[in-house]
Backbone as a chain_set.jsonl record, in Angstrom:
{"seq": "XXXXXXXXXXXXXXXXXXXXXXXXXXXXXXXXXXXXXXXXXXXXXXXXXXXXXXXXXXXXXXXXXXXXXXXXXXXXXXXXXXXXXXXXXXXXXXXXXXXXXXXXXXXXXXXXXXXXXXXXXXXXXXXXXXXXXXXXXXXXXXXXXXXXXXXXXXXXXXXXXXXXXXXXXXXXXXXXXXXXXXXXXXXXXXXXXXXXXXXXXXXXXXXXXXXXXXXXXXXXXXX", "coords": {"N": [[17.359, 61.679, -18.696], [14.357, 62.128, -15.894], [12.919, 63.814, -14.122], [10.12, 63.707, -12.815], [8.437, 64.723, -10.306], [5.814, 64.451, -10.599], [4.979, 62.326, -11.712], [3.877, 60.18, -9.478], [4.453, 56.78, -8.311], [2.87, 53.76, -6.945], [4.869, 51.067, -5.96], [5.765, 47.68, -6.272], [6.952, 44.638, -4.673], [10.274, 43.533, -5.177], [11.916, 41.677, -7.767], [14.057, 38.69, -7.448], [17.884, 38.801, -8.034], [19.426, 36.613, -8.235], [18.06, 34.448, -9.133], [17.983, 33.46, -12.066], [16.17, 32.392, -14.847], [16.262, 29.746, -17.631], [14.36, 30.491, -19.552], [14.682, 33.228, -19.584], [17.707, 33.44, -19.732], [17.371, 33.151, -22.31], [15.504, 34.509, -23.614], [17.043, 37.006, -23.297], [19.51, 36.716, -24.8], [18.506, 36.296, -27.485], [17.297, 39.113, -27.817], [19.931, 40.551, -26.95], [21.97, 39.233, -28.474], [24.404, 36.58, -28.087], [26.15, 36.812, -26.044], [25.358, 38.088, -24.05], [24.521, 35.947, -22.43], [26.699, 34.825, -21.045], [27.793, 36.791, -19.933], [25.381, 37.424, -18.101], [25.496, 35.545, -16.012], [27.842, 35.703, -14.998], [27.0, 38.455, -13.195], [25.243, 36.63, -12.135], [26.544, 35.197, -10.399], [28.233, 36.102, -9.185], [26.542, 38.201, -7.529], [25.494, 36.143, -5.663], [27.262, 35.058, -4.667], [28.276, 37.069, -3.232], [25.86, 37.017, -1.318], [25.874, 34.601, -0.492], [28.38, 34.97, 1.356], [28.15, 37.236, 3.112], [25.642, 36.298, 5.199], [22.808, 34.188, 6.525], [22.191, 36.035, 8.795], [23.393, 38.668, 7.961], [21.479, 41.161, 7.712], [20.227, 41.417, 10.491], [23.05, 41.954, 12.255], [23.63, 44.024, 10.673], [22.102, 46.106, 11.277], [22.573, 46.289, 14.33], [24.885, 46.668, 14.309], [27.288, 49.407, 14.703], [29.596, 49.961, 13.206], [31.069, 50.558, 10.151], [32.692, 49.516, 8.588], [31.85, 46.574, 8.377], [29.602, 46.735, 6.78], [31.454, 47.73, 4.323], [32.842, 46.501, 2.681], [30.807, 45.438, 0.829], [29.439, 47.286, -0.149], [31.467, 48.246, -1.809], [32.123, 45.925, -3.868], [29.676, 45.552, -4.991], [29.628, 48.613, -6.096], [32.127, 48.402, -7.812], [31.068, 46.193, -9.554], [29.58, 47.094, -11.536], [30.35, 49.036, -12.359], [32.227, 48.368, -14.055], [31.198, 48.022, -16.174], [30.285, 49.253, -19.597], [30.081, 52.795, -20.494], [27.578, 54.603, -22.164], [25.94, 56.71, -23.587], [21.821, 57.257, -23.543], [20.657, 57.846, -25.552], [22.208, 56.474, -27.557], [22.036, 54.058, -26.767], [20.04, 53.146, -26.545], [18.504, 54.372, -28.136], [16.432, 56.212, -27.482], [15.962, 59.056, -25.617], [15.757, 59.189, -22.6], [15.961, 56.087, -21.143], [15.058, 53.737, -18.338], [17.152, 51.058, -17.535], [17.246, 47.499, -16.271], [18.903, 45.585, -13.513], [19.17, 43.44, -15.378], [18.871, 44.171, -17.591], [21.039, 46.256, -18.044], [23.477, 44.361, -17.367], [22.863, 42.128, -19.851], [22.917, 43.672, -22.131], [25.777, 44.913, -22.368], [26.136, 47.697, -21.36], [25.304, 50.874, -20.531], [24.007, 53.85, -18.949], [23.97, 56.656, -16.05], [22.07, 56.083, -13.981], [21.238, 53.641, -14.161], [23.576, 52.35, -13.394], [23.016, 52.917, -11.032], [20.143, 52.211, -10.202], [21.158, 49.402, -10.466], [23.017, 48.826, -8.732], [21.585, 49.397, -6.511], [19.681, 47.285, -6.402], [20.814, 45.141, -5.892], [22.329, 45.391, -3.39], [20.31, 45.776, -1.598], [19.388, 42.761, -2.611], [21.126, 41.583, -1.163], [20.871, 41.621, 1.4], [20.757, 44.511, 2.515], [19.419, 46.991, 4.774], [16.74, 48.643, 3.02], [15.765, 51.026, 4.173], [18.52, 52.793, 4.333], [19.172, 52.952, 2.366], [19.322, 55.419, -1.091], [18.481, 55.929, -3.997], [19.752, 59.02, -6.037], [19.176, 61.77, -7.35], [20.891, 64.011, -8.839], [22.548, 67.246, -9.638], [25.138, 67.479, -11.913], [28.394, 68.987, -11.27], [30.505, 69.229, -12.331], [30.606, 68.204, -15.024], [28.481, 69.141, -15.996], [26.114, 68.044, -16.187], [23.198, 66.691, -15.61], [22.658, 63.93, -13.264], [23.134, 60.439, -11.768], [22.64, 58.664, -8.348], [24.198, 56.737, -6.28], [23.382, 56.274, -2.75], [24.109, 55.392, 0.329], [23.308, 55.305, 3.554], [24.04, 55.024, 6.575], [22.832, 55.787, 9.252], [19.77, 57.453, 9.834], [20.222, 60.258, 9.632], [22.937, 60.145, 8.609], [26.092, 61.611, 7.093], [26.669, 60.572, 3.979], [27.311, 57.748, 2.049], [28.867, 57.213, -0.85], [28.048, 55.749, -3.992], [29.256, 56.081, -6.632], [29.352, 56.033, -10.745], [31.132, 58.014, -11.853], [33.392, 58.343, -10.446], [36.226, 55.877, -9.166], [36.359, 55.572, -5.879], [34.429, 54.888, -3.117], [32.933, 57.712, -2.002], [32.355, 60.238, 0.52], [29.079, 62.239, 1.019], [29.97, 64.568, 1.722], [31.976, 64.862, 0.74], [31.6, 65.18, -2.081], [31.341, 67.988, -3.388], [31.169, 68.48, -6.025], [28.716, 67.531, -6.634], [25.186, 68.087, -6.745], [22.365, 67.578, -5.23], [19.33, 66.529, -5.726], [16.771, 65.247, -5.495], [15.7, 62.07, -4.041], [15.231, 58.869, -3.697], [13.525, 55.504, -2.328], [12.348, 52.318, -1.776], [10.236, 52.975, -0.001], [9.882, 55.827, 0.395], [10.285, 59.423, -0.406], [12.492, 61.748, -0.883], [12.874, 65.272, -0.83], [15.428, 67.685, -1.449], [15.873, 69.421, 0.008], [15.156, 68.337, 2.457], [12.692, 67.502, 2.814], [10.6, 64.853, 3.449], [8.343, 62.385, 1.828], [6.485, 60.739, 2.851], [4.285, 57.181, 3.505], [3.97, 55.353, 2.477], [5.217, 53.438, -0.831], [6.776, 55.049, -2.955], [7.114, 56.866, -6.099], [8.931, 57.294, -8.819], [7.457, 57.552, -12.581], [9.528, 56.558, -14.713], [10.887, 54.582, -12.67], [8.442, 53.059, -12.213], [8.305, 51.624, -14.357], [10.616, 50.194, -14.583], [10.74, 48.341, -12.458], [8.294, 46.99, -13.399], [9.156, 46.181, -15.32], [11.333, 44.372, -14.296], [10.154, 42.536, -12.767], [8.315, 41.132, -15.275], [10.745, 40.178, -16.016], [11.51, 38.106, -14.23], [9.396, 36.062, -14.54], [9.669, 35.014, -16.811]], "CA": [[16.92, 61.525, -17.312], [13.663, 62.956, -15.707], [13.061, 64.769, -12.281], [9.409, 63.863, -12.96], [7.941, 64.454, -9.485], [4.065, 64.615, -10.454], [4.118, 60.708, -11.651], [4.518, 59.457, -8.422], [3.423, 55.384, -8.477], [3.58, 52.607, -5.753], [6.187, 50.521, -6.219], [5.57, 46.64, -5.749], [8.055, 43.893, -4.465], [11.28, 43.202, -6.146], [12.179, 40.137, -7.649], [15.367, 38.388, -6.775], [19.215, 38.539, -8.51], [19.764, 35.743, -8.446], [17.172, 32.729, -9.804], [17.697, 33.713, -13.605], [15.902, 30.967, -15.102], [16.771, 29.236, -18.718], [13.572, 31.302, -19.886], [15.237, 34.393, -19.047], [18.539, 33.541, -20.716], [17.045, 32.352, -23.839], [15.108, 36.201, -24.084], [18.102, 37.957, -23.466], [20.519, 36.003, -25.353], [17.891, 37.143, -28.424], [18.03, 40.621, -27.417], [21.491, 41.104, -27.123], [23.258, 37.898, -29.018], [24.449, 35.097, -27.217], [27.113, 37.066, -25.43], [24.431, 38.256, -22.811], [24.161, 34.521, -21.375], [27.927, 34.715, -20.318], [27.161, 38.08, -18.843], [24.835, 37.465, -16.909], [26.098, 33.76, -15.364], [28.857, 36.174, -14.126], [26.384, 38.969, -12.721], [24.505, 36.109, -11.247], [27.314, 34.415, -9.961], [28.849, 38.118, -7.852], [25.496, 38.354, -6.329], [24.808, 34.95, -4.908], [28.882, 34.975, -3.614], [28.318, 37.922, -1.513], [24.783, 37.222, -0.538], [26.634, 33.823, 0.773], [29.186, 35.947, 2.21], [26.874, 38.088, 3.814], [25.138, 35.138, 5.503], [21.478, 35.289, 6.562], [21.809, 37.356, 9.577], [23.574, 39.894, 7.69], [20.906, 42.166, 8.363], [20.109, 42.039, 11.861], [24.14, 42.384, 12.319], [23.89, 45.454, 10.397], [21.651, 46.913, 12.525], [23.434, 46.005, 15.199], [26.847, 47.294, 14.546], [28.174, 51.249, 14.242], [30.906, 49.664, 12.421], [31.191, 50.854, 8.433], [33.434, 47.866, 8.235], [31.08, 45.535, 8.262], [29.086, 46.801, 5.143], [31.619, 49.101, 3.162], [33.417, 45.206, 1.767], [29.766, 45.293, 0.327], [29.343, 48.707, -0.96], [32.808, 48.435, -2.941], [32.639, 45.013, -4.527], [28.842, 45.885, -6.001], [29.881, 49.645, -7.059], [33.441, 48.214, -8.744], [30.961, 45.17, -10.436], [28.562, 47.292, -12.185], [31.297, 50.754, -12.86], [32.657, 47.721, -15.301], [30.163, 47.961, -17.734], [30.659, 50.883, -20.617], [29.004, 53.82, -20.744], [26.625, 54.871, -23.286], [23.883, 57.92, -23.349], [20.382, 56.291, -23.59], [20.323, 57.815, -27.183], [23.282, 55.925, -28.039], [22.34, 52.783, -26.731], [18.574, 52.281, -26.631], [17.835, 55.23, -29.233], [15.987, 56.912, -26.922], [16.52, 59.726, -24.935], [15.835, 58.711, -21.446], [15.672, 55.197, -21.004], [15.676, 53.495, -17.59], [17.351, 49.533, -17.136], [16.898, 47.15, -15.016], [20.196, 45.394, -13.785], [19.309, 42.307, -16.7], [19.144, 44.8, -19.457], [22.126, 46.388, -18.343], [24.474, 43.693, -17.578], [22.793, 41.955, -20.564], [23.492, 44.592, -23.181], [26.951, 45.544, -21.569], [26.135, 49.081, -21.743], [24.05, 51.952, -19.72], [24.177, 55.143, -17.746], [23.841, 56.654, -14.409], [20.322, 55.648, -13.6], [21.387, 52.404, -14.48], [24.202, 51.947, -12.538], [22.918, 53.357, -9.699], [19.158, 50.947, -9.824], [21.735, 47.619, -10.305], [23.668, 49.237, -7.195], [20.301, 49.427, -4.949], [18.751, 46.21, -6.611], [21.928, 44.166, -5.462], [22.524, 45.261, -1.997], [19.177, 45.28, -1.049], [19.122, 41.588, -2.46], [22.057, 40.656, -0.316], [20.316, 41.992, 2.815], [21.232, 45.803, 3.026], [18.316, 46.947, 4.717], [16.511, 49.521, 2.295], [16.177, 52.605, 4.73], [19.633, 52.696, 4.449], [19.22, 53.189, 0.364], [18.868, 56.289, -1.891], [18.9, 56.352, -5.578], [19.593, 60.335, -5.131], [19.103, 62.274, -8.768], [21.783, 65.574, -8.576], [22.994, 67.838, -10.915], [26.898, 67.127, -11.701], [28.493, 70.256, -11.468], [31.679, 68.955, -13.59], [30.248, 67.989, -16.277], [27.844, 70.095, -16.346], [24.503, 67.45, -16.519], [21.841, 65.707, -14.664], [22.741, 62.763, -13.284], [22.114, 59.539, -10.692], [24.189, 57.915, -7.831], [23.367, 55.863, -5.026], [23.906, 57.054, -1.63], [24.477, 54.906, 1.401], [23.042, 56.125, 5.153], [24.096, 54.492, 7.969], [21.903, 56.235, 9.857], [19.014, 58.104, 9.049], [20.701, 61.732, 9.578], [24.47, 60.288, 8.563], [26.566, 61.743, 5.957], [26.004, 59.264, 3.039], [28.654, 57.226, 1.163], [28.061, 58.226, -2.443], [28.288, 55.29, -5.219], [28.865, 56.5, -8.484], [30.321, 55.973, -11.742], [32.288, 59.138, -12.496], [34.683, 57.724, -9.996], [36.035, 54.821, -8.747], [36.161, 55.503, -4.862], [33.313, 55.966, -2.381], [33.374, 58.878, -0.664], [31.163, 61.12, 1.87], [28.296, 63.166, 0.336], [30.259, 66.193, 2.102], [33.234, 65.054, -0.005], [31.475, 65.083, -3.436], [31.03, 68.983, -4.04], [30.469, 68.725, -7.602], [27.193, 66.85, -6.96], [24.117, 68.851, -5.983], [21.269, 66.962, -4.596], [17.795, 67.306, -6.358], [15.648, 64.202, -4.765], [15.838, 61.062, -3.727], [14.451, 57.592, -3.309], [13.856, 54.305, -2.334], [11.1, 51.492, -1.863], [9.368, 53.584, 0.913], [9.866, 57.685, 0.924], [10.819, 60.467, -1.802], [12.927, 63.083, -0.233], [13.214, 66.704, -1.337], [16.612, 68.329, -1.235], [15.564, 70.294, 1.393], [14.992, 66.983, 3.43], [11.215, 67.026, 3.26], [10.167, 63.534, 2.924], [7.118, 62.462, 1.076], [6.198, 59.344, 3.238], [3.266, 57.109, 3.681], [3.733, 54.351, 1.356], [6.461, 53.192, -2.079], [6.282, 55.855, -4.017], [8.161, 57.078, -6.948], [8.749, 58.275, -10.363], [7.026, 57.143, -13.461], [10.213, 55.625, -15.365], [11.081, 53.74, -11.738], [7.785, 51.746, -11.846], [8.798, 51.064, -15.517], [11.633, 49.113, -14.191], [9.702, 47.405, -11.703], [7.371, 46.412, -14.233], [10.139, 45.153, -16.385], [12.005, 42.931, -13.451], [8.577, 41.434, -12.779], [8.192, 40.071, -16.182], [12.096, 38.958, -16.04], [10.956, 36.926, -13.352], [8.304, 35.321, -15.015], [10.529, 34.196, -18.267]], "C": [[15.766, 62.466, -17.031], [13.533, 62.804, -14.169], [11.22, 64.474, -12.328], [8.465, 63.44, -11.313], [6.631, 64.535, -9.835], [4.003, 63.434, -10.977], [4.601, 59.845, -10.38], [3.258, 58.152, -8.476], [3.786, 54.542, -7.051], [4.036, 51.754, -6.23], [5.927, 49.198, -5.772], [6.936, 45.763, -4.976], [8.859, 43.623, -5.778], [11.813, 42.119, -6.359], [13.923, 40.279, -7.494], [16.702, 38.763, -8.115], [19.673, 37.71, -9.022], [19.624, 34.049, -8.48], [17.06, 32.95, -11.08], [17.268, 32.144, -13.996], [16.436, 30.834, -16.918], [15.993, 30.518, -19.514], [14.305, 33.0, -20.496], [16.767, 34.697, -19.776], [18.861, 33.431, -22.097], [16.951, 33.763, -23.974], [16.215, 37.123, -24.383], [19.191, 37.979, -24.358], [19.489, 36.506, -26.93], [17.917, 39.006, -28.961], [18.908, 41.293, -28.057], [22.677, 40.324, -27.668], [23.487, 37.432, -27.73], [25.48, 35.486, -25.982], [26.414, 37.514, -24.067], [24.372, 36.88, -21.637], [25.435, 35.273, -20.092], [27.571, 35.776, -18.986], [26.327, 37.891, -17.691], [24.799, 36.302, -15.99], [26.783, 34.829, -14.702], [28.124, 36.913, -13.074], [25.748, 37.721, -11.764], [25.308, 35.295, -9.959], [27.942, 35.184, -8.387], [27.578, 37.716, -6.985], [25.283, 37.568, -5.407], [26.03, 34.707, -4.31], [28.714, 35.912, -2.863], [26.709, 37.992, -0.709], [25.12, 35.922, 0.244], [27.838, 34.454, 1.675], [28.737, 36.748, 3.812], [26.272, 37.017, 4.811], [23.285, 35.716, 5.276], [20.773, 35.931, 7.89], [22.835, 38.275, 9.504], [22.75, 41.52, 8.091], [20.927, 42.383, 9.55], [21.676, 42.372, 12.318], [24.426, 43.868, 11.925], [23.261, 46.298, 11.215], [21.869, 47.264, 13.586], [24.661, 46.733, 15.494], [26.898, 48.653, 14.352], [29.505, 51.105, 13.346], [30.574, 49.695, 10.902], [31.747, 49.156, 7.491], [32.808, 46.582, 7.573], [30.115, 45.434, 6.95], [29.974, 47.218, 3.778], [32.404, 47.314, 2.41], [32.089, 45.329, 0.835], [29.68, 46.532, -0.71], [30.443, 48.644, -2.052], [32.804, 47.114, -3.981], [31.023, 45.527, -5.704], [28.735, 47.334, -6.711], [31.213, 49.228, -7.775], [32.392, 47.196, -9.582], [30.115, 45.664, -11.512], [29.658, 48.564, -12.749], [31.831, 50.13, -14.124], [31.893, 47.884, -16.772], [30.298, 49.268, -18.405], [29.804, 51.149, -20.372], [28.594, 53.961, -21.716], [25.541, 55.662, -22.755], [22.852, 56.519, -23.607], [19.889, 56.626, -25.217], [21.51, 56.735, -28.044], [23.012, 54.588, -28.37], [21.178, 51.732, -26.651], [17.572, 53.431, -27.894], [16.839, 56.016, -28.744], [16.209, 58.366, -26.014], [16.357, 59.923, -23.522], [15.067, 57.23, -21.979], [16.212, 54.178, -19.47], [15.967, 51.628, -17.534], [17.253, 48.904, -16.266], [18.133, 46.147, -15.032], [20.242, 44.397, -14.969], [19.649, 43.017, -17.367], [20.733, 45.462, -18.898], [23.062, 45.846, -18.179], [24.539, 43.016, -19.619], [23.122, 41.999, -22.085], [24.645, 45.198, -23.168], [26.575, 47.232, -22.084], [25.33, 49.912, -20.724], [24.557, 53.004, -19.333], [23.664, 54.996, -16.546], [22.985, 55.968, -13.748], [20.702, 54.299, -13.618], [22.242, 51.449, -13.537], [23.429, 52.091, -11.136], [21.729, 52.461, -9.079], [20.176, 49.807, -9.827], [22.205, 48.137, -8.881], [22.545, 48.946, -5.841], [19.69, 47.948, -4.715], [19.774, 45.301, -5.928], [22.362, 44.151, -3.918], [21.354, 45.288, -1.438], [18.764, 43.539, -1.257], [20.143, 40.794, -1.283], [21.407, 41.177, 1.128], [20.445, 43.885, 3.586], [19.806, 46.208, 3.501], [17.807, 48.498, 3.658], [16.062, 51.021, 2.78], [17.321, 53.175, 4.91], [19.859, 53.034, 2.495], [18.562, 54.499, -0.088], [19.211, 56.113, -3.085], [18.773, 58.208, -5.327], [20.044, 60.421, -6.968], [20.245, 63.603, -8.243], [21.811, 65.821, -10.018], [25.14, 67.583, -10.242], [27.544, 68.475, -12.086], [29.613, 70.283, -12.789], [31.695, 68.873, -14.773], [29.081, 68.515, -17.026], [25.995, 69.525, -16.891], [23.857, 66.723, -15.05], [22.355, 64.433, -14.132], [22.344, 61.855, -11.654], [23.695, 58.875, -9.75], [22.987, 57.207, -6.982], [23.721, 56.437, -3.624], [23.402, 56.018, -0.452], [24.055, 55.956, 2.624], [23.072, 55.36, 5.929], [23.513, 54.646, 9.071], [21.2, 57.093, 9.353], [19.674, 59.664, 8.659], [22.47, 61.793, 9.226], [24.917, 60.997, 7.037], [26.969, 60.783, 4.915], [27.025, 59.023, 2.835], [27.916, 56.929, -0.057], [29.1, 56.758, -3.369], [27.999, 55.926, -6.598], [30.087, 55.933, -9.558], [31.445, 56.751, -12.405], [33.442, 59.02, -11.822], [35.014, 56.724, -9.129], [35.872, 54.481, -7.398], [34.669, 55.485, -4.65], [33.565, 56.699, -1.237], [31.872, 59.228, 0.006], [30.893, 61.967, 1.142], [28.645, 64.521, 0.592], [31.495, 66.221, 1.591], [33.376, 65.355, -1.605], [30.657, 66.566, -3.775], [30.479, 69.186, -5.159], [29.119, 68.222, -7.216], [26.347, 67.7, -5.79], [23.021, 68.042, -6.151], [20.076, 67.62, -5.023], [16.422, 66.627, -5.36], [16.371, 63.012, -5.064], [15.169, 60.085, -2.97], [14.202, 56.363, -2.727], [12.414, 53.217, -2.567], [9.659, 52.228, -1.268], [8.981, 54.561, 0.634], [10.687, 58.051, -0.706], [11.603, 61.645, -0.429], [13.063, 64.181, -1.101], [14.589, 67.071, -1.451], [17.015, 69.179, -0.351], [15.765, 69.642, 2.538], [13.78, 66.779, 3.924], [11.365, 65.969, 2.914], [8.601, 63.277, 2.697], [7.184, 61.249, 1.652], [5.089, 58.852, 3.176], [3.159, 55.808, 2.752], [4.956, 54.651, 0.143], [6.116, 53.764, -2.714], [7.866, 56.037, -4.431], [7.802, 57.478, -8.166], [8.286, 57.029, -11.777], [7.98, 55.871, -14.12], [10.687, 54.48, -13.798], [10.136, 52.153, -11.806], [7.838, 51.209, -13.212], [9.809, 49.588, -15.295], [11.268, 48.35, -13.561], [9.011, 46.527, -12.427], [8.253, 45.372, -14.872], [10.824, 43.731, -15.505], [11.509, 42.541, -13.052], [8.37, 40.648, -13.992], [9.746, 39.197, -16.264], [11.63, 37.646, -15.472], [10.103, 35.779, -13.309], [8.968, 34.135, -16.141], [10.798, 32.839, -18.015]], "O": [[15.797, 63.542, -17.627], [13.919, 61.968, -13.352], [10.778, 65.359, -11.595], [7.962, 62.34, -11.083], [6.107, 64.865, -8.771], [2.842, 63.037, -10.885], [5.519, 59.025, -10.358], [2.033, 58.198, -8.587], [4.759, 54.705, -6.314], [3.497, 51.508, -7.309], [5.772, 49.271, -4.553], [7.941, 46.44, -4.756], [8.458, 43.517, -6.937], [12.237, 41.444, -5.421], [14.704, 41.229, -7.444], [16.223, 38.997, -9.225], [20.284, 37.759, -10.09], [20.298, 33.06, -8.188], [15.942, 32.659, -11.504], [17.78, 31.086, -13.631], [16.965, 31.824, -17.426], [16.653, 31.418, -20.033], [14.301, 33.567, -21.589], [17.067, 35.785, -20.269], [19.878, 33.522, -22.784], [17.933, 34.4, -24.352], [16.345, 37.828, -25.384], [19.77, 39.014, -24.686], [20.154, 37.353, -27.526], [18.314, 39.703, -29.895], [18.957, 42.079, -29.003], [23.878, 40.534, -27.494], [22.988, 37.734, -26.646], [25.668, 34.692, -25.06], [26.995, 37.253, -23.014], [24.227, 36.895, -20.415], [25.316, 35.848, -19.01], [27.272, 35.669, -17.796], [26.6, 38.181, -16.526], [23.882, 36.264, -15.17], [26.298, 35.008, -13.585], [28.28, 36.437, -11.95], [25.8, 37.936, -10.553], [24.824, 34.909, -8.895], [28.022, 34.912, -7.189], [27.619, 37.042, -5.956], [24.905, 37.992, -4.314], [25.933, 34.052, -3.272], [28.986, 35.722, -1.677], [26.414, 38.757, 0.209], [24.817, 35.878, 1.436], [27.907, 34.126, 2.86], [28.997, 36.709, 5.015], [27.138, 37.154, 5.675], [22.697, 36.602, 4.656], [19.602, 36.229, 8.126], [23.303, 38.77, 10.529], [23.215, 42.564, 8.548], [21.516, 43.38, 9.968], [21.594, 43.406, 12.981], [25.134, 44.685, 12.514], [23.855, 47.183, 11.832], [21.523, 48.366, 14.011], [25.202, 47.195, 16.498], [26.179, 48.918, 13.39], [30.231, 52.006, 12.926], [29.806, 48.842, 10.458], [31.472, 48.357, 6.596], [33.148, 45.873, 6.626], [29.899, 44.429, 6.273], [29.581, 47.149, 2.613], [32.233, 47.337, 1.191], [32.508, 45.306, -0.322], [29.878, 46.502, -1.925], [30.169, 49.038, -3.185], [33.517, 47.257, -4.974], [31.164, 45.79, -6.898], [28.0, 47.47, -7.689], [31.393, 50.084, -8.641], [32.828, 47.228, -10.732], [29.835, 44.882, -12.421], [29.424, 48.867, -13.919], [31.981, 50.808, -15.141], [32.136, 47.842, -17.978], [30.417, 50.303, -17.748], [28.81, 50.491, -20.063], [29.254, 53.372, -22.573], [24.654, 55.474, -21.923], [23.065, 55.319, -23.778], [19.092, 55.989, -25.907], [21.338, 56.404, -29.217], [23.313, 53.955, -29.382], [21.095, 50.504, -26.658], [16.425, 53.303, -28.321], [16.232, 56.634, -29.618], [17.435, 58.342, -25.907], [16.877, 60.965, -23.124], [14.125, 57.091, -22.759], [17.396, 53.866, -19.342], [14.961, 50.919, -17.493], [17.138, 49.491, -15.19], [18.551, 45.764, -16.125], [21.283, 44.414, -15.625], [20.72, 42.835, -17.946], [21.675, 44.989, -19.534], [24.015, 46.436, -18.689], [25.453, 43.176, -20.428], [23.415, 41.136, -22.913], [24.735, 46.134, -23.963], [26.847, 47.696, -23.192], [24.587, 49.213, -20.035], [25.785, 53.071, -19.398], [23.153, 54.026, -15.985], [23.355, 55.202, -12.858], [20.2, 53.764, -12.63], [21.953, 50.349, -13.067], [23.403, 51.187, -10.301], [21.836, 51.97, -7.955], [19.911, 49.067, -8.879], [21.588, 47.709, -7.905], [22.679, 48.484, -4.708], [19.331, 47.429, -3.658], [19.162, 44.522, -5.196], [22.681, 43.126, -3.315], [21.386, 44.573, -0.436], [18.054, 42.967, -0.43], [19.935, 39.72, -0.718], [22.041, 40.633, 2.032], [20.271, 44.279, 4.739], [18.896, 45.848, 2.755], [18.632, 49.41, 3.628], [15.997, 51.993, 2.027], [17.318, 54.144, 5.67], [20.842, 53.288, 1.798], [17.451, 54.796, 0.349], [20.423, 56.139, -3.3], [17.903, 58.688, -4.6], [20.764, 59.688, -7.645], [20.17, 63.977, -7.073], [21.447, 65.226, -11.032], [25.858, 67.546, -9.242], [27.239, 69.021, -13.146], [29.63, 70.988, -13.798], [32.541, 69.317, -15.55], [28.778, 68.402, -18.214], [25.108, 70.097, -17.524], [24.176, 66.435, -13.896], [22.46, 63.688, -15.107], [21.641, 62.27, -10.732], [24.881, 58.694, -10.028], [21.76, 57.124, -6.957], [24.625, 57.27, -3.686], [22.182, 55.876, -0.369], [24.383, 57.142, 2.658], [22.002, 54.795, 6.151], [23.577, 53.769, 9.933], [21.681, 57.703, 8.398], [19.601, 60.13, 7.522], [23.199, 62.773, 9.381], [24.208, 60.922, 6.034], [27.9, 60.082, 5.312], [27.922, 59.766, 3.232], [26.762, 56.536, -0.236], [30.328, 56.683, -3.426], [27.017, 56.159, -7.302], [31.238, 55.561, -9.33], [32.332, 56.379, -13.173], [34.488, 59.448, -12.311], [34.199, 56.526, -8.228], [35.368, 53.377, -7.187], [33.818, 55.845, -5.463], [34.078, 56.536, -0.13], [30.766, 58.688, -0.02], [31.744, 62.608, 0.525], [28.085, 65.491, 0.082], [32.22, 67.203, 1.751], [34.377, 65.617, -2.272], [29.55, 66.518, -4.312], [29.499, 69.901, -5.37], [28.27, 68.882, -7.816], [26.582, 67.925, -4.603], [22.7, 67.783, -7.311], [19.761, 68.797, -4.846], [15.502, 67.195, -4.771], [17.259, 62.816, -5.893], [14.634, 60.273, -1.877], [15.361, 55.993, -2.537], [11.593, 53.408, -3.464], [8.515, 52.174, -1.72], [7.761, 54.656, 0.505], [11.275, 57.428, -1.59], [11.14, 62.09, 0.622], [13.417, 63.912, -2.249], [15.024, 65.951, -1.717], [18.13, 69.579, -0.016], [16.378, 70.103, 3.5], [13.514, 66.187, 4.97], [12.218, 65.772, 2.048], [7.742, 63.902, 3.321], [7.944, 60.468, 1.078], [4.289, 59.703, 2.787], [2.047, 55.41, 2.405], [5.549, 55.727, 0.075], [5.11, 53.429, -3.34], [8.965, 55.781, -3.94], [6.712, 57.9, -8.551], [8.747, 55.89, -11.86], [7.635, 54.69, -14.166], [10.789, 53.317, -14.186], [10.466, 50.977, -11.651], [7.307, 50.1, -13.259], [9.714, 48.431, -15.704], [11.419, 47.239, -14.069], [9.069, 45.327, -12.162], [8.132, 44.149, -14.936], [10.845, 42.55, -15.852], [12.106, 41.625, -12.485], [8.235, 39.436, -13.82], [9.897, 37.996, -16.49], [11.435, 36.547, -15.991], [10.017, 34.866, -12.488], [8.812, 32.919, -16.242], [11.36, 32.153, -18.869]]}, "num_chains": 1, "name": "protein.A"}
């Protein structure tokens, strides 16, 4: 994993979840053997059930409501659908030693880390309508285990105490319930925050391996 605040890039639009085309399952199914199709029929299948779920004035509803209720069915079904997938370091599993996925490669390859989970987590509720000021990919240090790592973090309001997706456990709790995790920076389409709570606004900025991923679920999209 890198903290690399001096490549900060702009960040384009994100393609969708859920229009995998034949293209797209042929590549992957190369990849990762044929077992990737299945995989990702299912992945595609989750997304497009709770983005009908959801309807399509999910959003303005969310905006709307003070009620948790109304999103946290959301928050729990896409952090339990992605916590499924094994872990694996990035040396383990792409031979590298940071490597970031984009949710194809990691449903695809059943395998990934934090970073991994935590982009399918953002890429998925933002496709179902979450609105994305409401999203952090938030980098910490894990105090438990004693490394670097990535979650997602939920804000209901701009100044609320977050609800913290991660993989090290299966609840979600409140960012004032997850001690072990210390807050380095954090992201989204728009703003970079500090840890402090400066924000770096003004336009989609972000970190080097981010617009990697970007890059990559732009050519998915193309396949």
């Amino acid at each position: 994993m890198t903290s690399g605040l001096s490549c900060l890039l702009i960040s384009p639009a994100f393609p969708g979840l859920v229009d995998f085309t034949a293209g797209l399952f042929s590549y992957e199914a190369k990849r990762f053997g044929n077992a990737a199709i299945g995989h990702l029929q299912v992945m595609q299948t989750t997304v497009r059930q709770m983005k009908a779920t959801a309807g399509p004035n999910f959003t303005a509803n969310l905006l709307k409501s003070k009620d948790i209720n109304l999103e946290m069915p959301f928050l729990r079904k896409t952090n339990d659908f992605y916590n499924q997938v094994p872990y694996f370091s990035d040396m383990e599993h792409w031979g590298v030693e940071d490597y970031w996925a984009t949710p194809v490669e990691l449903v695809a390859s059943l395998g990934g880390d934090c970073e991994d989970y935590a982009i399918a987590k953002y890429m998925t509720l933002k496709e179902i309508g979450v609105p994305v000021e409401r999203l952090r990919i938030t980098y910490v240090r894990a105090i438990n285990i004693g490394e670097t790592h990535m979650v997602l973090a939920y804000y209901p309001t701009p100044d609320a105490d977050p609800w913290i997706l991660d993989n090290l456990i299966p609840d979600i709790k409140r960012g004032s319930a997850r001690t072990d995790l210390v807050p380095v920076y954090s992201f989204n389409d728009d703003d970079l925050w500090l840890a402090n709570g400066t924000a770096r606004k003004g336009g989609a900025t972000t970190v080097r391996l981010w617009r990697d991923v970007i890059d990559k679920m732009e050519k998915e999209s193309k396949l």
